[in-house]
N, C-alpha and C positions, 0 to 999 in steps of 0.2 A: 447234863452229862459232864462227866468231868473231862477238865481238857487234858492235853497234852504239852507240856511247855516245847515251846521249839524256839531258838535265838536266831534272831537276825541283824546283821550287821552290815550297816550303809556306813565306806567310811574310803577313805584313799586305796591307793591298789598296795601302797608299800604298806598298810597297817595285816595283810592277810599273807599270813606264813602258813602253806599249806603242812609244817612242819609240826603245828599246834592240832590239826585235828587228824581224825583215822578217816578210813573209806572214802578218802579225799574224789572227788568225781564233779564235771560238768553237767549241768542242764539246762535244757532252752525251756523257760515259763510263757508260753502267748497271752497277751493280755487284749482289752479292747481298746491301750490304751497306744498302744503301740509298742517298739522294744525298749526290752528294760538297757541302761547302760552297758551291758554286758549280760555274758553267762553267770551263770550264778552259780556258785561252787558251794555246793554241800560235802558236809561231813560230819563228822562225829568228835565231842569234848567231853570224854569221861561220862559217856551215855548218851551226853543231850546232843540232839540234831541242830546243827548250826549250817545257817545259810550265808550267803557274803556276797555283796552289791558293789563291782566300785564304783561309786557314784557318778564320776568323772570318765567314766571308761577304762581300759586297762592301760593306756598310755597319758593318761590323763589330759585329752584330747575333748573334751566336751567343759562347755565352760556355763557357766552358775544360772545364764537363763535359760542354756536349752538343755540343760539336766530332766529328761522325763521322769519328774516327781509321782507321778499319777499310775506310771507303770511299773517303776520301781518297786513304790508298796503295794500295789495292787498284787505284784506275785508274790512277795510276802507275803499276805494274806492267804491267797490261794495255794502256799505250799503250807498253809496251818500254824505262820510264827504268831506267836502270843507275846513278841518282846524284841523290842530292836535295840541295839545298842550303836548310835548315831557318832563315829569318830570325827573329829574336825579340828583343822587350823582357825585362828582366830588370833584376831590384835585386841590390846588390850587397853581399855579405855580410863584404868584405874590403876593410878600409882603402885596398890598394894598386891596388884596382879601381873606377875611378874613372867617375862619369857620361860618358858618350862614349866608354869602351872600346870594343871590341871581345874576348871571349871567346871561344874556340874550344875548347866544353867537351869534358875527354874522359871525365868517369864522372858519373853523376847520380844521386841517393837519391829514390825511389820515395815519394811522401805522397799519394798520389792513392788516392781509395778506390768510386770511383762507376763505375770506366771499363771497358768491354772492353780485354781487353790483349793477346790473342791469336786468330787465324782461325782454331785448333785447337778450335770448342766441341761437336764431335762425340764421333765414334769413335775419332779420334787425339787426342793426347796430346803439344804438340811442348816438349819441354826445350829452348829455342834458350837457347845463349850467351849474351850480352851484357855479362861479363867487361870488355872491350874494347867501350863499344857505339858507340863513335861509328868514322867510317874515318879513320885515320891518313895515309894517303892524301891525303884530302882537305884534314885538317885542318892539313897540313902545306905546301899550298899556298896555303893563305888564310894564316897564318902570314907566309910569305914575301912573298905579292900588297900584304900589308898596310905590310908595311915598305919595298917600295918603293912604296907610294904613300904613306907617310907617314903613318900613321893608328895610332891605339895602337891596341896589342892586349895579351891573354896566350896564348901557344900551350895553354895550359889551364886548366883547373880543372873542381871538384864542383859542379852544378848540384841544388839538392833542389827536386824538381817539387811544389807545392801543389795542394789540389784547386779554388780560388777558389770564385769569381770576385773573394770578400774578399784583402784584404790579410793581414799577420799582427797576431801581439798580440806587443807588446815583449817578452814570454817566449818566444814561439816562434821569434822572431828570434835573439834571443838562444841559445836552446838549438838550434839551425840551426848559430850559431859555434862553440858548445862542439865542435859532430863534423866541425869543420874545412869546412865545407861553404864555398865561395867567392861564391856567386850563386843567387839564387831566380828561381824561375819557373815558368808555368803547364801550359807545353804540351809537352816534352820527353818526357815520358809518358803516353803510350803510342805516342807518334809514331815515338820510334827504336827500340822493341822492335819495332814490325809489320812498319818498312821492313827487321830486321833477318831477321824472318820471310819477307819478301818477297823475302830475297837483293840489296837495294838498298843500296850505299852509303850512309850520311846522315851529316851533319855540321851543326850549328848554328852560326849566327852572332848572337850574341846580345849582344845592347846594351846596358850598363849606364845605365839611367835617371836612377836615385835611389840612397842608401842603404840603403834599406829601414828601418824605427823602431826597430833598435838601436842608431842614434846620432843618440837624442834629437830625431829628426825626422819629422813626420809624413809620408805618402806617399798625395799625392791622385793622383787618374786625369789631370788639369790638367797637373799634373807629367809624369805618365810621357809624354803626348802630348806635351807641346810638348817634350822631349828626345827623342824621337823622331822629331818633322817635322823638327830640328835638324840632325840627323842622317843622314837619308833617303838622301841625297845619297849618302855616304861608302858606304851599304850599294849603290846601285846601281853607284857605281863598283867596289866592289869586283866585285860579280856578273860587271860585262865585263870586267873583267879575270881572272878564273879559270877563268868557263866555255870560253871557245877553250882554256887551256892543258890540263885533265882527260885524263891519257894516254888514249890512246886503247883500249888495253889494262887491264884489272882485273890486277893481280899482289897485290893484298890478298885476303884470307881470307872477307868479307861475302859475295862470288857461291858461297859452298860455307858457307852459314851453317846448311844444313838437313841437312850431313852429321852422324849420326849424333846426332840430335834427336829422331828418336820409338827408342824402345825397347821 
């Protein structure tokens, strides 16, 4: 059966201007996971049904380990999205990656140690992939969106997920660069492992704030925000312009992520 594309987006509360889509409306999703961060606001971009998560809650009151990852996409899922598009802050662990980028990460190093990271905690057992975890796909259209709207970006890099809410220590920064990692950040894990459980496309856009303190500079929250509001803009314009384009058809590997997974 052919699908339906539906966009979902987990990402800050300031990245969702209910000015971008039509039939703007709240809904409660019950999951079994518990609640999701929020209500979740649907609406309509130029046809496509768009959903919106703030990750963090709408005050941005929930912080990176008790973010329910597990309920989050789980109503994703269960309201039929076939594609999330994942917004995020993020410091930057490479010279050549600069405050106001744009990243379109495509591999990430796991530091997280508090979280559920799988809907398998029963009787199954699922070995998902994630080799590959972000969609190529996707990330290959934000890529493109980006450079014609003018906006930097890198069609990639290594994201190494922390567990926060802290910052790092100029050693762990530093030894983040030694394993070539490009970019840090909080929320990447466990978000693209579930959606990848969940058969969901995901792809992050993530926003280089700061340096992070291995070049000799401190990293307050002052910072990260106001390079964020700065920026705001450039993440919503990207949004309208790639959610109408998202083929309409899946020919990537994410919708068949659970072939051959439990053993």
């Amino acid at each position: 059966m052919k699908e339906k594309i539906k966009i979902g987006i987990i990402g800050g509360s300031g990245v969702h201007d209910p000015r971008l889509f039509e039939d703007v409306k709240k809904i409660k999703v019950h999951t079994p996971y518990g609640a999701t961060s929020d209500l979740i606001t649907a609406g309509k971009l130029k046809g496509r049904d768009v959903f919106f998560i703030p990750r963090h809650g709408p005050n941005h009151t929930i912080n990176p380990s008790k973010v329910n990852y597990r309920a989050n996409i789980y109503a994703m899922k269960k309201l039929g999205v076939t594609h999330i598009l994942a917004p995020s802050a993020v410091g930057s662990l490479n010279e050549g990656m600069k405050p106001g980028d744009f990243v379109f990460t495509d591999q990430f190093i796991d530091r997280t140690y508090k979280r559920e990271t799988t809907f398998y905690t029963g009787s199954q057992v699922c070995h998902i992939s994630v080799a590959e975890p972000c969609c190529p796909v996707i990330r290959k259209l934000l890529s493109d969106s980006s450079k014609k709207l003018g906006f930097p970006y890198h069609e990639k890099g290594t994201c190494v997920v922390i567990e926060g809410p802290r910052f790092s220590t100029k050693a762990e920064s530093n030894m983040f660069r030694l394993w070539n990692a490009d970019i840090i950040g909080m929320t990447m894990a466990p978000e693209v492992v579930l959606a990848r459980e969940a058969e969901i496309c995901y792809a992050t856009i993530a926003m280089v704030t700061d340096y992070d303190v291995w070049r000799d500079s401190e990293v307050s929250g002052e910072e990260v925000v106001a390079t964020m509001k700065n920026n705001i803009e450039k993440v919503k314009r990207l949004l309208a312009e790639i959610i109408p384009i998202i083929p309409k058809e899946r020919t990537c590997n994410c919708k068949n992520a659970l072939h051959g997974a439990f053993l």
